[in-house]
RODO-2510 file (C-alpha; in nm, 4 decimals, decimal comma):
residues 71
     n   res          X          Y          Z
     1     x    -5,7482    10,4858     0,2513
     2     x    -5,7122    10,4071    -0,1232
     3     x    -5,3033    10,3815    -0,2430
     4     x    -5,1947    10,5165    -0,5815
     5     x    -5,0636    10,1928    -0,7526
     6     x    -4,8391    10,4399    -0,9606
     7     x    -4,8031    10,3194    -1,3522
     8     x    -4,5493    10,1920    -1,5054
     9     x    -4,5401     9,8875    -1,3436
    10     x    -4,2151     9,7097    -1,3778
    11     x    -4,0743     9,3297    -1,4130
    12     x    -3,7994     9,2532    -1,1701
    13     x    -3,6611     8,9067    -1,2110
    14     x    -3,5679     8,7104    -0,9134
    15     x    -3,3594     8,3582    -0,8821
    16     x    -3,7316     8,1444    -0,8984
    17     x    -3,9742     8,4376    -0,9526
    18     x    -4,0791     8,7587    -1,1212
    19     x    -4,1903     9,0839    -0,8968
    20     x    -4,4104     9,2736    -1,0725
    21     x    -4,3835     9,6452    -0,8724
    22     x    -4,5133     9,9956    -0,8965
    23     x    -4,3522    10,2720    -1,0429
    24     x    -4,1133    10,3536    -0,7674
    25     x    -4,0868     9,9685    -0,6598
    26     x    -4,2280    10,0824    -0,3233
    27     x    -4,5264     9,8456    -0,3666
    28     x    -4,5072     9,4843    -0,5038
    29     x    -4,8483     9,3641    -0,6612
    30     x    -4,7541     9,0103    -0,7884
    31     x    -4,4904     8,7461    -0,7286
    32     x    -4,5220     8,4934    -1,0584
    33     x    -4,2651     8,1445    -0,9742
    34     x    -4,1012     7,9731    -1,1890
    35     x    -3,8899     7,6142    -1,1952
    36     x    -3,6150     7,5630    -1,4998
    37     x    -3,3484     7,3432    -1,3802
    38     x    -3,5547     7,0488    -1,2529
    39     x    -3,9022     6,9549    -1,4429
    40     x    -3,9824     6,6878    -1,1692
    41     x    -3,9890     6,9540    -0,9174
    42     x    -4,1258     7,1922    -1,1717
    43     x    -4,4320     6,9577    -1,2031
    44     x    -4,4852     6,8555    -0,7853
    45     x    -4,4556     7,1984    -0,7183
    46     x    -4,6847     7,3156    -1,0451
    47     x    -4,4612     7,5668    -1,1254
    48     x    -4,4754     7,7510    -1,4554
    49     x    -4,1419     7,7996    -1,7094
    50     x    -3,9210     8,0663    -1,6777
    51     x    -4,0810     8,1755    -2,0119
    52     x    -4,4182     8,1641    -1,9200
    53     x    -4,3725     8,3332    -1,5759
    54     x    -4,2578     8,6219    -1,7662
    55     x    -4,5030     8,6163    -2,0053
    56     x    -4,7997     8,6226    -1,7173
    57     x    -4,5654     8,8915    -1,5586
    58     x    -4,5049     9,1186    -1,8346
    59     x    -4,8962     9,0599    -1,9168
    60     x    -4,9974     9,1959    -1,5500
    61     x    -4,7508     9,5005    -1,5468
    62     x    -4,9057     9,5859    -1,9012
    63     x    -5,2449     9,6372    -1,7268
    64     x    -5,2577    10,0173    -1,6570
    65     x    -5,1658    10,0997    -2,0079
    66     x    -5,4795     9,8456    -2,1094
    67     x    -5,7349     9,9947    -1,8665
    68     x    -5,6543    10,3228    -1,9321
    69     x    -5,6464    10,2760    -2,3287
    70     x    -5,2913    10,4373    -2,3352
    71     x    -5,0013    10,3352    -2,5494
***
């Protein structure tokens, strides 16, 4: 059985991550961590930025509107 990953995708930010969901948040499709306040941890854990978590998250929830050729 095939699910309708309904477009748009949205961005929710989280406390360490970014949720990238479906339409009606009734499916998540990516969690993308990040680690700000300590870049020790940030680099034992490899851990992106905040800003380049959202970056790969707002890239990924742009992917519907790139397959499909819409604006």
């Amino acid at each position: 059985m095939t699910r309708k990953l309904s477009p748009p995708w949205q961005v929710i930010e989280h406390t360490e991550s970014f949720e990238v969901t479906t339409a009606e948040r009734s499916i998540s499709l990516a969690y993308i961590y990040f680690e700000d306040e300590n870049p020790t941890r940030r680099s034992e854990t490899r851990r992106l930025t905040r800003d380049e978590a959202r970056r790969v998250a707002s890239n990924i929830a742009k992917l519907p509107q790139l397959l499909t050729g819409k604006d």
